[in-house]
C-alpha positions in Angstrom: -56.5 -10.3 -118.6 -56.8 -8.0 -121.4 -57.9 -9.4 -124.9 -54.5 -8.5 -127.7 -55.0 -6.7 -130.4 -52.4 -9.7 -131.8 -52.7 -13.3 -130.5 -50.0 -13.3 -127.2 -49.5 -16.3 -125.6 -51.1 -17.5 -121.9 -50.2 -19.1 -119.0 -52.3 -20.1 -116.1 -51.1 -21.3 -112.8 -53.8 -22.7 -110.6 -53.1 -24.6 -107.1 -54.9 -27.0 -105.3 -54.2 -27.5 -101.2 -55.4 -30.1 -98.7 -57.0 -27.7 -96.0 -58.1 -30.1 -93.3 -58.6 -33.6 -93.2 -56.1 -35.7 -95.1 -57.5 -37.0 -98.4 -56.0 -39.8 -101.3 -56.3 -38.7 -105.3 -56.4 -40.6 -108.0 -56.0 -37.2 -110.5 -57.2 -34.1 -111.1 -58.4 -32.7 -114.5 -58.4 -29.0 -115.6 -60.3 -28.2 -119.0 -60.3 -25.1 -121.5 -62.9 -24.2 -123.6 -61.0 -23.8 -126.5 -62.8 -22.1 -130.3 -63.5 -18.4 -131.1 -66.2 -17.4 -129.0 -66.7 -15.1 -126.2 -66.8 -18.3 -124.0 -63.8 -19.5 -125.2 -60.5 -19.0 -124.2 -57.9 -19.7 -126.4 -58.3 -21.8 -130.5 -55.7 -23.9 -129.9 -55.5 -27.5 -129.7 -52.4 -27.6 -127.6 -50.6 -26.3 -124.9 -47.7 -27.1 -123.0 -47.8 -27.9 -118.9 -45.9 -28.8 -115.9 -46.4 -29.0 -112.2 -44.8 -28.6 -108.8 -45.5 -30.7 -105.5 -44.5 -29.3 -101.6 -45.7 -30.6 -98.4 -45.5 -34.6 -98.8 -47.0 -36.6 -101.0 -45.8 -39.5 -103.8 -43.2 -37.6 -105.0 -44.3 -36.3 -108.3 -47.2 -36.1 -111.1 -47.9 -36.7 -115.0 -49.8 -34.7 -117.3 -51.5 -36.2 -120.4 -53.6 -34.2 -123.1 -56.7 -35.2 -124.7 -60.1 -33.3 -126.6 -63.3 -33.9 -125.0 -66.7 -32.9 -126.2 -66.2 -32.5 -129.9 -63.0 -31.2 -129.7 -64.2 -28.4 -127.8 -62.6 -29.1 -124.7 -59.4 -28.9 -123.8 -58.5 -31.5 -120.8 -55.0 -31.9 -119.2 -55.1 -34.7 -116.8 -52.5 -34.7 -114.0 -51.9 -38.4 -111.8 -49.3 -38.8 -109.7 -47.0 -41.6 -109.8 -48.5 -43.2 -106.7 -51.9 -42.8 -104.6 -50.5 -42.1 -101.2 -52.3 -40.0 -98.5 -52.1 -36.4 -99.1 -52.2 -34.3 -95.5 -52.8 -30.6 -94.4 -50.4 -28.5 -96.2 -50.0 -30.3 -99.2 -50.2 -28.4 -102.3 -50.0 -29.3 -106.4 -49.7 -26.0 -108.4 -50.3 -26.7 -112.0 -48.5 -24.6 -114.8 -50.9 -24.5 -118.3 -49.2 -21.8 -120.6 -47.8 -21.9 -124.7 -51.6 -20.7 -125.9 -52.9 -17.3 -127.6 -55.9 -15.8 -126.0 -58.7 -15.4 -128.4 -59.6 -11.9 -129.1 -63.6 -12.0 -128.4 -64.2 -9.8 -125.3 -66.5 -12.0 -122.9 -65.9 -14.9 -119.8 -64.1 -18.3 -120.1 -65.2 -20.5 -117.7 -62.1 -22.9 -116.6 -63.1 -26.5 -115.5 -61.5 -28.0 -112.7 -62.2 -31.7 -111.1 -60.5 -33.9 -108.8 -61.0 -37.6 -108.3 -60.4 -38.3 -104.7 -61.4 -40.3 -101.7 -61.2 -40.2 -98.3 -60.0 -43.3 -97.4 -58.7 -44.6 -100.6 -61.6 -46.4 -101.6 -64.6 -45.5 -103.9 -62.8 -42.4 -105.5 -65.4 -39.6 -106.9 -65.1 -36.9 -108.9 -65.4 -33.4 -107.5 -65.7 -30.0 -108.8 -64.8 -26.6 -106.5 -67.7 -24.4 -105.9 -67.9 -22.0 -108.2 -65.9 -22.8 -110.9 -63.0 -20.8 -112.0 -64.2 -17.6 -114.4 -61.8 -15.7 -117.0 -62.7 -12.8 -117.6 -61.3 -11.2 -121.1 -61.3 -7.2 -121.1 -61.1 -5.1 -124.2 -57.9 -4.5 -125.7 -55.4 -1.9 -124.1 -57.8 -2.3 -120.6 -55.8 -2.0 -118.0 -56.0 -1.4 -114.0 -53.3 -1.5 -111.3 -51.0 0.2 -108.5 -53.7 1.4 -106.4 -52.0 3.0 -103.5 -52.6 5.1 -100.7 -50.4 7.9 -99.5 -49.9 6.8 -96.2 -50.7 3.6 -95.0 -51.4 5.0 -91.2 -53.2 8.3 -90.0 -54.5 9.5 -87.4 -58.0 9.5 -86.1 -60.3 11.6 -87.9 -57.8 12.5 -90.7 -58.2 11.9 -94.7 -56.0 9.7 -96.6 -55.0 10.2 -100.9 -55.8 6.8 -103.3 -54.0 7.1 -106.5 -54.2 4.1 -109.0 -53.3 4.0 -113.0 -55.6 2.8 -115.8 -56.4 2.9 -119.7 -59.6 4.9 -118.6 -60.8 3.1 -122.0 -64.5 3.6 -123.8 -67.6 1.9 -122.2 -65.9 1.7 -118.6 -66.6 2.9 -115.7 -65.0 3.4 -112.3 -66.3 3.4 -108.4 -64.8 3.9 -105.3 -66.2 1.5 -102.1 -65.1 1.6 -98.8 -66.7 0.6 -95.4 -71.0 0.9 -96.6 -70.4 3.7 -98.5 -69.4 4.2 -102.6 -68.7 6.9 -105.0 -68.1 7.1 -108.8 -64.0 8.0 -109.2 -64.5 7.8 -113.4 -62.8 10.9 -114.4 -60.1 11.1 -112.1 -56.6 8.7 -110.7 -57.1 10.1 -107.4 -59.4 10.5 -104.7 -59.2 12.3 -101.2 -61.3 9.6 -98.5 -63.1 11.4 -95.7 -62.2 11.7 -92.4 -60.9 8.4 -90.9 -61.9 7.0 -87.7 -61.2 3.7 -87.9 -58.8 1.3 -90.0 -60.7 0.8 -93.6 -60.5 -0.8 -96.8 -61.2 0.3 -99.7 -61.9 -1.4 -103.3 -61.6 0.4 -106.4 -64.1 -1.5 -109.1 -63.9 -1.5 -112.9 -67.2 -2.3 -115.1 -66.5 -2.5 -118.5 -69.8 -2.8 -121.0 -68.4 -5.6 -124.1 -72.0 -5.6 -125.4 -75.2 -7.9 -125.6 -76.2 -6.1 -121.9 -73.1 -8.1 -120.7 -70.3 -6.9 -118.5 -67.2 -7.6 -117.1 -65.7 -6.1 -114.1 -62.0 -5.8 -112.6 -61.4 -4.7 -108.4 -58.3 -3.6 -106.8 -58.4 -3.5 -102.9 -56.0 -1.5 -100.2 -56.3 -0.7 -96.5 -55.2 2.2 -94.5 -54.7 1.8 -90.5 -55.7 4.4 -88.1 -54.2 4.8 -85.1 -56.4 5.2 -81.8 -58.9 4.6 -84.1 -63.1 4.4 -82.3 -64.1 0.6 -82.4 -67.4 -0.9 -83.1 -67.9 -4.5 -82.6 -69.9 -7.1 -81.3 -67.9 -9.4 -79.7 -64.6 -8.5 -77.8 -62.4 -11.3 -76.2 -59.7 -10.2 -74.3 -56.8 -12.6 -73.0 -55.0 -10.2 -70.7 -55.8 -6.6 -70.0 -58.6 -4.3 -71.4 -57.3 -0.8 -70.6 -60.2 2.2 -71.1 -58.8 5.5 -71.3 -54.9 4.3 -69.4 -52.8 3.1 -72.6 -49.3 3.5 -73.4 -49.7 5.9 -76.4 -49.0 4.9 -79.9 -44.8 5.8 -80.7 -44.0 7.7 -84.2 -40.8 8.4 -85.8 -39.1 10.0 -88.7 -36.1 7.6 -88.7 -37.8 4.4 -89.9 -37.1 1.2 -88.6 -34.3 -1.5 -89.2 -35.5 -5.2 -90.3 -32.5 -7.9 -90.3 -31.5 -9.5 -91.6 -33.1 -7.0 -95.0 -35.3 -9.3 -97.1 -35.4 -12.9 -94.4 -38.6 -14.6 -94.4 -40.1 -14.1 -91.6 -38.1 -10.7 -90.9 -37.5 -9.2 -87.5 -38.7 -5.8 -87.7 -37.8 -3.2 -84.9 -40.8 -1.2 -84.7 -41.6 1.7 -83.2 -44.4 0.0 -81.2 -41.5 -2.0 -78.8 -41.4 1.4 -77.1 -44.8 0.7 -75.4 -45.0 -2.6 -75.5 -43.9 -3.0 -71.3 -40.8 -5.2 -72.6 -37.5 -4.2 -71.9 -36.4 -7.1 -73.6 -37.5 -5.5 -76.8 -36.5 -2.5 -78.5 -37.3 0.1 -81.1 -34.0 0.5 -83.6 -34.2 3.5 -86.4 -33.1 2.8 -89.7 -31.2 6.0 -90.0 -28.5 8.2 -88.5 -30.6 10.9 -86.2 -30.2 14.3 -87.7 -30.7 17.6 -85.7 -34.7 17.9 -85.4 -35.4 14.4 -85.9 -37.7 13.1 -83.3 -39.3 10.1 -81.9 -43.0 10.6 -80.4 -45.6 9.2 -78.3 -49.4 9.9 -78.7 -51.9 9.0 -75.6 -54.6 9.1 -77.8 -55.9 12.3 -75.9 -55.1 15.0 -72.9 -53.6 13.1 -70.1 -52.7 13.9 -66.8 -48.8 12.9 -66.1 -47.1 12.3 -63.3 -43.7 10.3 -64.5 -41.8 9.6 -67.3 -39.3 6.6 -67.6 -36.8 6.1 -70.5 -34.5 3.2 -71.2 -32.1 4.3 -74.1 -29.9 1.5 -76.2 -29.6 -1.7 -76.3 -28.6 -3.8 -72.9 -24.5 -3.8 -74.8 -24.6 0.3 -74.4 -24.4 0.4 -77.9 -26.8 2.7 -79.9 -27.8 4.9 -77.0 -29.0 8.9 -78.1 -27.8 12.0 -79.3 -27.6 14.9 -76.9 -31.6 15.9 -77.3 -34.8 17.6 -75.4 -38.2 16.2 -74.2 -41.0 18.3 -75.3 -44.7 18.0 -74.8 -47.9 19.0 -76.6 -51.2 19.3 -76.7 -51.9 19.8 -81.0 -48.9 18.0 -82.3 -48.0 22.1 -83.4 -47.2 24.1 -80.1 -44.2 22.3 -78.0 -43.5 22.7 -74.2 -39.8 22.4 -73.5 -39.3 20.2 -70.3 -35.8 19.0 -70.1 -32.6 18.2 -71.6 -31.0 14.9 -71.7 -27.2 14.3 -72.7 -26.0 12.2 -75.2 -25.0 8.4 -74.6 -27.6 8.7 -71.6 -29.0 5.0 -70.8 -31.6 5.9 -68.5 -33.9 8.4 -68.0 -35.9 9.2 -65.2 -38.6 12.4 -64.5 -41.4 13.3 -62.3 -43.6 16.3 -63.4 -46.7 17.5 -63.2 -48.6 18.4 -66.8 -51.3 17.5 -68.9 -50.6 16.9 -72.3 -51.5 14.3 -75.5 -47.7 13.9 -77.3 -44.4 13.4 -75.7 -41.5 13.7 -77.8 -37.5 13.3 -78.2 -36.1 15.8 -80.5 -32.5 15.3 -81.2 -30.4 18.8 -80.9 -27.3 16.9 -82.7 -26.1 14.8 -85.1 -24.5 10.9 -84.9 -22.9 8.8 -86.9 -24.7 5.5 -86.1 -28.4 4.3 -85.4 -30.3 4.7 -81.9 -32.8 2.4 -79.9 -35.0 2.8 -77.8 -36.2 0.2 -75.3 -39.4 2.0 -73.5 -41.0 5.0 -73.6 -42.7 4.3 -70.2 -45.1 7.6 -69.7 -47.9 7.2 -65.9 -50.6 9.6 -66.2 -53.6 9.7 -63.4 -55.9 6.4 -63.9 -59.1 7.7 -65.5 -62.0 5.1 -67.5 -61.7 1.3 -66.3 -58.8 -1.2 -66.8 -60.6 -4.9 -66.5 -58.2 -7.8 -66.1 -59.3 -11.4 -65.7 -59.3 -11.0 -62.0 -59.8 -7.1 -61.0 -62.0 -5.1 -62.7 -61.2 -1.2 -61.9 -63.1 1.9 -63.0 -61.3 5.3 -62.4 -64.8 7.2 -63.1 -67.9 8.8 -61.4 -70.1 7.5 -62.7 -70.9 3.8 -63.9 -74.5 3.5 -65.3 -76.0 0.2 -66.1 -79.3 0.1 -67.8 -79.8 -3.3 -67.7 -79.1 -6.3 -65.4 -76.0 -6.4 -63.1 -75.4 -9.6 -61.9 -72.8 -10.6 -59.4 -72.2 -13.7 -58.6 -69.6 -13.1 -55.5 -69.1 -10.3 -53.1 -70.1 -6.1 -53.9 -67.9 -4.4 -52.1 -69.0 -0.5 -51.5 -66.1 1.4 -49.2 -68.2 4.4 -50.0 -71.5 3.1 -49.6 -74.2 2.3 -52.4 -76.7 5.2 -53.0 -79.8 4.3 -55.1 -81.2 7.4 -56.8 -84.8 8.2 -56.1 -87.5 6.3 -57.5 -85.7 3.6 -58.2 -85.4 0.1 -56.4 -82.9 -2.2 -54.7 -83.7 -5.4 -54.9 -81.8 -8.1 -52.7 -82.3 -11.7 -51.3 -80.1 -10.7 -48.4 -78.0 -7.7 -47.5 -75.7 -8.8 -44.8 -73.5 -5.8 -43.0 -70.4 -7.4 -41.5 -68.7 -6.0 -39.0 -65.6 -7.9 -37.7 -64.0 -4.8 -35.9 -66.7 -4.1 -34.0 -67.0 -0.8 -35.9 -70.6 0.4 -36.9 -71.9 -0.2 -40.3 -74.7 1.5 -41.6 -77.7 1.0 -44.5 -79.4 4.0 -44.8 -82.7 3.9 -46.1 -84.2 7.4 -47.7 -87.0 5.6 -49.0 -89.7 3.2 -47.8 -87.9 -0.5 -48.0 -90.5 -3.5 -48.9 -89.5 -6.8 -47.7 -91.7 -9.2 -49.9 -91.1 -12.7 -50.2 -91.4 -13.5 -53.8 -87.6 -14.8 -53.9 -88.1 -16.9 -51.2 -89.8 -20.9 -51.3 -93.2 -21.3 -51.2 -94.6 -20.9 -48.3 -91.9 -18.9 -46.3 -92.3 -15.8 -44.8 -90.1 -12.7 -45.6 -88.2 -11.9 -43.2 -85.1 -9.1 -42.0 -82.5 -10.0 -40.0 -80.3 -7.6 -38.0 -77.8 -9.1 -35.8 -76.7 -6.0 -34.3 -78.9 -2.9 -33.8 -81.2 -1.4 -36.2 -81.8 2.2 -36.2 -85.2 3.5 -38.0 -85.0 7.2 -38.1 -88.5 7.4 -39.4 -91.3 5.4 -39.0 -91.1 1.5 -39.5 -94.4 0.0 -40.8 -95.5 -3.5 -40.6 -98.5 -4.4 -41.8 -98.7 -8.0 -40.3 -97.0 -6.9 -37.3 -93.7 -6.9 -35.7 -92.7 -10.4 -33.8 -89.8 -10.5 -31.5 -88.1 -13.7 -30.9 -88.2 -15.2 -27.7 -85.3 -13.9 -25.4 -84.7 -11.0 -27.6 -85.3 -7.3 -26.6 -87.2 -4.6 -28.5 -85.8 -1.6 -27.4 -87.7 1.6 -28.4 -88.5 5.4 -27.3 -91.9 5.4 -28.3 -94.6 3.3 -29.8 -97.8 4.7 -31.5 -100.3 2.5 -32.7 -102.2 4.8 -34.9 -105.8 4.2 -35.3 -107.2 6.8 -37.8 -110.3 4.6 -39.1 -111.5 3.2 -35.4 -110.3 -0.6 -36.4 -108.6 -2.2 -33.2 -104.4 -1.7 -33.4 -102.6 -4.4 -32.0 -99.0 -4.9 -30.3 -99.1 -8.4 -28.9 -95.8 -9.0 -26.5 -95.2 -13.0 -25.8 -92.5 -11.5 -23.5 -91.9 -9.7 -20.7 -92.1 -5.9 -21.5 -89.7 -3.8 -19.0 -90.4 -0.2 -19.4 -87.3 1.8 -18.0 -86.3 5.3 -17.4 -83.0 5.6 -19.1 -83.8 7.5 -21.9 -86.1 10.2 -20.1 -84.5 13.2 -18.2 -83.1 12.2 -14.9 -85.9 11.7 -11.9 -88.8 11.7 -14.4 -90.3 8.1 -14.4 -91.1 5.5 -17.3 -94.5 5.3 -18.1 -96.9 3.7 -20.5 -99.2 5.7 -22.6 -102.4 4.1 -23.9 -105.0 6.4 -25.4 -107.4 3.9 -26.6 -108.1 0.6 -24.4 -105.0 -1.8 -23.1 -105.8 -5.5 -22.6 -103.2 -7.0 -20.0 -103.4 -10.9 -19.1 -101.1 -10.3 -16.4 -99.8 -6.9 -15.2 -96.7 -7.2 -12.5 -96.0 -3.7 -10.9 -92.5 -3.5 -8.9 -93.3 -0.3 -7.9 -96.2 1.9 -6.7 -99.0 2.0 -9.2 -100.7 5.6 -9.6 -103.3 6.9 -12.3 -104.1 10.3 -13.2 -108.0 11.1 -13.5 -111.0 8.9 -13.6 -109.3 4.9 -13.1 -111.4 2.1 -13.5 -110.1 -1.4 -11.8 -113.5 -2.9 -10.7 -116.0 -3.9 -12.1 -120.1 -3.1 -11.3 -120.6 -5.5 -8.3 -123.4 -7.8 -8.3 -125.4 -9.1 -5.9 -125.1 -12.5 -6.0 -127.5 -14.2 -2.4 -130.1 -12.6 0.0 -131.0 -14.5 2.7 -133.5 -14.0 5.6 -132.5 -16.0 9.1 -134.9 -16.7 11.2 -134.6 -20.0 12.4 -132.4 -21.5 9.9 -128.6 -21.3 8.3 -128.0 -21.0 5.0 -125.1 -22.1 2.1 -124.2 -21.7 -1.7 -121.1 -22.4 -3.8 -119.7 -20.3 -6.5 -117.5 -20.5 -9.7 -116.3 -17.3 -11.9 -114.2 -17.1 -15.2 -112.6 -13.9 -13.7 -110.9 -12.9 -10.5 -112.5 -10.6 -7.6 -113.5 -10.0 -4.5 -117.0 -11.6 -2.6 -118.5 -9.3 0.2 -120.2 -10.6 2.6 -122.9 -8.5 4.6 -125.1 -9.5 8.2 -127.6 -7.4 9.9 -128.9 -8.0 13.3 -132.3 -7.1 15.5 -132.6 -6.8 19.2 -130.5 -7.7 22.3 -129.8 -11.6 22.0 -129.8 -11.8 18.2 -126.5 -12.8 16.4 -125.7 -13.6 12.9 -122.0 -15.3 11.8 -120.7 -14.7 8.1 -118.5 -17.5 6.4 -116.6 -17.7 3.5 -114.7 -20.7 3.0 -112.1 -20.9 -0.3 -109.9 -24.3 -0.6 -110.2 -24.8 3.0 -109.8 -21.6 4.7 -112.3 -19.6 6.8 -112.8 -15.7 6.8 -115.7 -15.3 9.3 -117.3 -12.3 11.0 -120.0 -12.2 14.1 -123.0 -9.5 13.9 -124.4 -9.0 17.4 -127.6 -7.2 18.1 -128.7 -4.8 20.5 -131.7 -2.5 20.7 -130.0 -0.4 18.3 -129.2 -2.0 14.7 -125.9 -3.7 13.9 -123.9 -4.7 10.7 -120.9 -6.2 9.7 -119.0 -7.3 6.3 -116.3 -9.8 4.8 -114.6 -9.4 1.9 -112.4 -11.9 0.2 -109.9 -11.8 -3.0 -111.0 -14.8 -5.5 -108.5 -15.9 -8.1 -110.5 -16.6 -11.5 -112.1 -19.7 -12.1 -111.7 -20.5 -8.2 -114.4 -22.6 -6.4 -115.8 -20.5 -3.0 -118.6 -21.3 -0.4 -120.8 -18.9 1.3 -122.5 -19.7 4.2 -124.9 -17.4 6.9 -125.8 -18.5 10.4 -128.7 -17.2 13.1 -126.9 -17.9 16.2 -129.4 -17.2 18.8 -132.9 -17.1 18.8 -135.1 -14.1 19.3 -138.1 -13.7 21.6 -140.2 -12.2 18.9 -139.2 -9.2 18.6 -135.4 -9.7 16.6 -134.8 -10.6 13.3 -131.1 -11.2 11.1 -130.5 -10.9 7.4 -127.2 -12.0 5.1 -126.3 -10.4 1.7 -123.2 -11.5 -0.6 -122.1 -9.6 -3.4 -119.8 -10.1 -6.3 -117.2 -7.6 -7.5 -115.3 -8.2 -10.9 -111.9 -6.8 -11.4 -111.2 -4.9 -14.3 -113.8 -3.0 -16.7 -114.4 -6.0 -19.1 -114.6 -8.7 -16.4 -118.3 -10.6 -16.4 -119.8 -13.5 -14.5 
């Protein structure tokens, strides 16, 4: 309020409200500072008051007067006629007026207290948080009707704010709006900047009364801004969030009908039930189309169209459209004719090809009665991402994530998932289904780690391919590659490369069949080793052949000597590794024979040596399998008259170029 240059009268209507929880009062107290100070409010002594109950409650209220604190309070006590439960929605506004407001420039400070309880015993008294400030302006201030002219643009356009005021001495005037201010003191009018989302804006008064005190008075408006940029922190969406595919925002020069005209709540026929998907619903102008008035939709930016869908009237026929054209744009300024559509049409239907931002109906003729418009239904090409609460679809190239993506059911590539190099794919488990039989594929253009830092302690990593597995490069394992029992390894080639001398190993607990199926036809399987091959058991079906110096056995050893005369000799023997035992006689002289034995689990291999006047020899030899018990025995056979003698050697042959005794 605004201090008179002669004593008016006042009038204060404050209202209290149960918000929440239901509450009993006993009263409730409201007290003017009353004298001729700058604190004060009004000199007089008293005033006249009333008060009006909704929402419940006993039914009505009593005021009483009385002076407090030297008579330099004013209290007016209000009680109602009985203490009965007040609930949510229950208000008391209290009417205070028949005073004259001092004429010292300053702040009153109004006292307010209730005396209430929450379950109608042990009533308090309570006073709202912060209490309730007057302030008194100079005389003739004044500040009000701050409008906007338009209360919607579009994105990235400027909006007008004209207000009036006294523009008085010692007062000045700023203009606030999102984090950003500017001083508006010598002007009613300011031109915003560019608009790209809705904003509010709060025109502030500070008026100097003296003492380094000040007093200061706002005014506050907003202007919407259609497809305005959004930055938030929080989004919570209930049905669809549509990036880039919406329905456009509809425009019109023919207003909009509300009915019935001043109903509480009214039922307004906006523009906006063109787009809103519901044919029950329906746009209805508040004037008679002229020629050249239009109706428009905006899709926010160039779009690629492919259909356009137009229900006209209401669902009676009534109110359908003048004879007018459907024109598109890409400025809102240059206009494409694209068809004509009669009047009293109530359906339209068009496919076309285009890319444009606005659509719009211009009527070419005048009618005598209102139009509606049930849906301006426009499909353009899906572009950005529309993200329901059970799809989530993204009509774009490119979908970067910088941080964590986290999926807690399937990925589904029909594409296939390429990771860019340098960077890493990192899985539990990448399963590659394949209930059709067709062939899947993971291509690997980088090295791929298996490392079992995801799995429990303990527990090797580990990749499983149920099918086939194809490794165009070379497949490392630095523990080695194990094979499951029963399972084949089928492969071209295998090099164990040794570039340091350190032994290479590829252990088979299996059978390994080396076949000729991949090699040109009549050129045989073979086996390459170019450093040493350790084989516990080798099993040849076919012939076995080596190229260049082979080595089987191993350096044989002579293992008994024996001369005969006169007497027969034995020894047993016991080796870790197979071979063969030669047994060698030599005889002297016409009667002399010597007999060479070799027994093994029972059997006999035995050879006669039968002298003569010339010398004579004969051998045995016998395979031995390792760690097999043998006998070797040598006999003189016949005597000699002097003049013949016999001898025996046996000799030990390993196989294989590592064997030893």
């Amino acid at each position: 309020m605004s201090t008179p240059s002669k004593d008016s009268p006042g009038e204060l209507h404050i209202t209290v409200e149960v918000k929440d929880a239901s509450v009993f009062c006993q009263s409730i107290t409201i007290r003017l500072p009353i004298g001729e100070e700058t604190e004060d409010l009004t000199a007089d002594k008293a005033v006249t008051f009333s008060s009006e109950e909704t929402g419940g409650g006993p039914g009505g209220w009593e005021g009483r007067l009385r002076l407090e604190d030297g008579d330099s309070v004013l209290a007016i006590t209000f009680t109602p006629f009985l203490v009965s439960r007040l609930d949510s929605g229950w208000k008391l506004t209290m009417r205070i007026a028949g005073f004259k407001v001092n004429q010292r420039e300053g702040s009153a400070v109004i006292g307010a207290t209730e005396r209430t309880s929450p379950t109608n015993g042990q009533f308090e008294d309570r006073s709202p948080v912060p209490p309730l400030r007057m302030d008194k302006f100079p005389d003739g201030f004044f500040m009000r009707n701050l409008m906007p002219d338009r209360i919607m643009v579009e994105n990235g356009e400027r909006v007008q704010l004209d207000w009036d005021t006294s523009r008085g001495p010692n007062t000045t005037y700023r203009m606030y709006w999102d984090r950003e201010s500017e001083p508006v003191s010598n002007t009613i009018k300011w031109l915003s900047p560019p608009l790209e989302r809705s904003t509010g804006f709060m025109l502030q008064a500070t008026v100097a009364i003296g003492n380094n005190r000040t007093l200061t008075h706002t005014l506050t408006t907003a202007v919407m801004v259609a497809n305005q940029d959004l930055t938030t922190r929080d989004v919570t969406v209930h049905r669809t969030l549509d990036i880039g595919n919406g329905p456009g925002t509809a425009t019109t020069n023919l207003g909009f009908t509300t009915v019935p005209a001043g109903a509480l709540p009214p039922v307004r026929y906006l523009p906006s039930n063109m787009t809103d998907g519901d044919r029950n619903t329906y746009y209805w102008s508040n004037l008679h189309p002229k020629t050249g008035d239009w109706v428009q939709i905006d899709l926010g930016s160039q779009r690629d169209i492919t259909d356009i869908d137009l229900c006209l009237g209401i669902d009676t026929g009534q109110y359908t459209l003048p004879t007018c054209t459907l024109e598109s744009s890409a400025d809102s300024t240059t206009w494409t004719h694209y068809d004509t559509i009669p009047a009293g049409r109530p359906e339209y239907c068009g496919t076309t090809a285009r890319t444009a931002r606005y659509l719009r109906l211009t009527m070419t003729n005048p009618q005598a009665y209102r139009i509606a418009i049930r849906s301006f239904d426009i499909t353009t090409t899906p572009r950005g991402a529309t993200i329901t609460p059970d799809s989530a679809t993204f009509h774009t190239g490119t979908v970067e994530i910088v941080g964590d993506l986290v999926v807690t059911g399937k990925v589904t590539c029909m594409d296939g998932v390429t990771i860019p190099s340098q960077k890493e794919l990192v899985v539990d488990t990448i399963r590659i289904p394949d209930p059709q039989g067709a062939r899947k594929h993971v291509v690997f253009n980088a090295p791929v780690w298996i490392e079992d830092g995801a799995l429990p302690a303990g527990t090797p990593a580990h990749l499983t391919v149920k099918g086939s597995a194809e490794v165009a490069n070379a497949l490392k394992a630095n523990d080695g590659i194990t094979i499951p029992s029963q399972k084949p390894l089928v492969v071209d080639t295998i090099r164990i490369p040794d570039p340091q001398g350190a032994r290479k190993h590829v252990v088979f607990n299996a059978p390994v069949w080396i076949e000729d199926g991949a090699l040109p036809a009549g050129t045989p399987a073979h086996l390459t080793v170019k450093g040493s091959a350790e084989v516990s058991g080798l099993a040849v079906k076919g012939p076995l052949s080596a190229e260049g110096p082979t080595r089987i056995l191993g350096t044989p050893v002579r293992i008994a000597s024996w001369d005969l005369r006169g007497t027969a000799k034995q020894e047993r023997f016991r080796y870790q590794t197979s071979g063969f035992v030669i047994g060698a006689g030599y005889a002297k002289g016409g009667r002399e024979r010597v007999r060479i034995t070799i027994l093994i689990g029972g059997q006999h291999f035995t050879d006669d040596v039968q002298g003569n006047e010339l010398t004579s020899n004969n051998t045995v030899m016998v395979a031995v399998a390792a760690a097999t018990e043998f006998t070797i025995k040598a006999e003189w056979m016949y005597g000699s008259t002097g003049a013949g003698w016999a001898t025996a050697n046996f000799y030990w042959v390993p196989i294989g170029s590592g064997a030893r005794m």
